[in-house]
Structures are given as C-alpha cells and as structure tokens.
N, C-alpha and C positions, 0 to 999 in steps of 0.2 A: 504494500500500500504506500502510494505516496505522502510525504510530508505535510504536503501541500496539493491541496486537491485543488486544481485553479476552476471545476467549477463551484463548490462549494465556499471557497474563501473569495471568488469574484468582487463577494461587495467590500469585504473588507481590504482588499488589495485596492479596489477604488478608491475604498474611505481614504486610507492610508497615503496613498498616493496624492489624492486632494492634501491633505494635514501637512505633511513633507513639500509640498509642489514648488511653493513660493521659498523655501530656506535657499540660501545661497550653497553651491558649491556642493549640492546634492545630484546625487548620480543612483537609477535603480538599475540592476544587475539581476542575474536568476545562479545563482549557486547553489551545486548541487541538490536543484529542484526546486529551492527556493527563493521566493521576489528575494533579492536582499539591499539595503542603499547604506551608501557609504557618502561621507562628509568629505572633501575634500582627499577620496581616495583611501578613506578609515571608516571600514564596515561599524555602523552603531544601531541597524536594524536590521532583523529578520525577520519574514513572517510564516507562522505556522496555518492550515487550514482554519484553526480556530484559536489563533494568537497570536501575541508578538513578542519576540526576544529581544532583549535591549543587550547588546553586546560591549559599550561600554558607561554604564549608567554606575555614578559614583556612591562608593558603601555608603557616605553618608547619607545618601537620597533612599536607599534600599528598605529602610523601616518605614516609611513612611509609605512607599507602593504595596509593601507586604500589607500594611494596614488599611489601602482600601481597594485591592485584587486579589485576586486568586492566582498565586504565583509557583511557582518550583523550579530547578533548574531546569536548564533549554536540551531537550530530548532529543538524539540525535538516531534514533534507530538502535536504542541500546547502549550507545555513546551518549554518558552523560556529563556535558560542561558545564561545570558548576560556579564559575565564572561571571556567563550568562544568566541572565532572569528572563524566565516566559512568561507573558503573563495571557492566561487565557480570558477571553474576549467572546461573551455569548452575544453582541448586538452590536453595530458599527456605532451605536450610541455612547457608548462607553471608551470610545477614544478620545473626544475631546476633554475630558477628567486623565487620561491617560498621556493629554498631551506635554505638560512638565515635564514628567518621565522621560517622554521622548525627545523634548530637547535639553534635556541633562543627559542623555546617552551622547546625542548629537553634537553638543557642544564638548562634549571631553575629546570624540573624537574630533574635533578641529582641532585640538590644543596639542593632540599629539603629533 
C-alpha cells in the first residue's frame, strides 16, 4: 500500500499546497511516493494520505503541537524517524490551526 494515496489525500495535498503556495523559496517534490516541499532546498514537509510530517519543526514548539494533535513519529513502512513529527489530519480544516507548526518547521529549514 502506498504512503500516500494521491486519490484519497487529493484535498489535502491541495489544502496544503494553497497554505505553502505564497512562502518564499518553497519548492514541492514527490519523494519516494510522497508530495514532499523543501525551503530553500531543506525538506521541512511531508505528506502522508492522512497527515503531515514536519521534518524540521523545533523541540521547543513540539509540546505545544502534541497538545492540540494527534501526533507520533513519521512512519516510514516500518522505518520509524523519530526525528520527524506526523501529525494526523482527519479534515483539511485542521490545517490552518496547524499552520505555526508548519512555518516553525519551515523556517528552521531556511536557517539551515
């Protein structure tokens, strides 16, 4: 089964898409199956069928997503990165509360 079911995750790969669109120096990519975008050529999103991984989102921000998502680490077919935060995502409605998050992942990765 794939990662990322592009018809099932369609609207959220949309949402997502719109949310990212306008940041500067954003690029989206598909690695290994997955949309993935990078800042300035530093992966800080992933998307799963029914989530998103913030790949570089700062510990200090991490208590405060755990406290209003459903979170674990980013599940890679048994490969688990625990680096990564997923955070699953039942409604594309639930991204713009999730937007912080994604630009603290976003902005680390510019900084690197």
């Amino acid at each position: 089964m794939p990662y990322f079911d592009p018809a099932r995750g369609a609207s959220l790969r949309t949402a997502f898409d719109a949310l990212v669109a306008d940041w500067p120096d954003v690029t989206a990519t598909t690695m290994f199956g997955y949309p993935s975008y990078r800042a300035d050529g530093t992966l800080f999103a992933v998307l799963v069928t029914d989530g998103v991984a913030l790949t570089r989102l700062p510990d200090d921000r991490r208590d405060g997503l755990d406290g209003q998502f459903e979170t674990g680490p980013f599940d890679a077919g048994g490969r688990t990165v625990t680096k990564w935060v997923q955070v699953t995502i039942d409604d594309v409605d639930e991204l713009e509360p999730l937007r912080p998050f994604v630009a603290a992942s976003y902005e680390s990765a510019l900084a690197e």
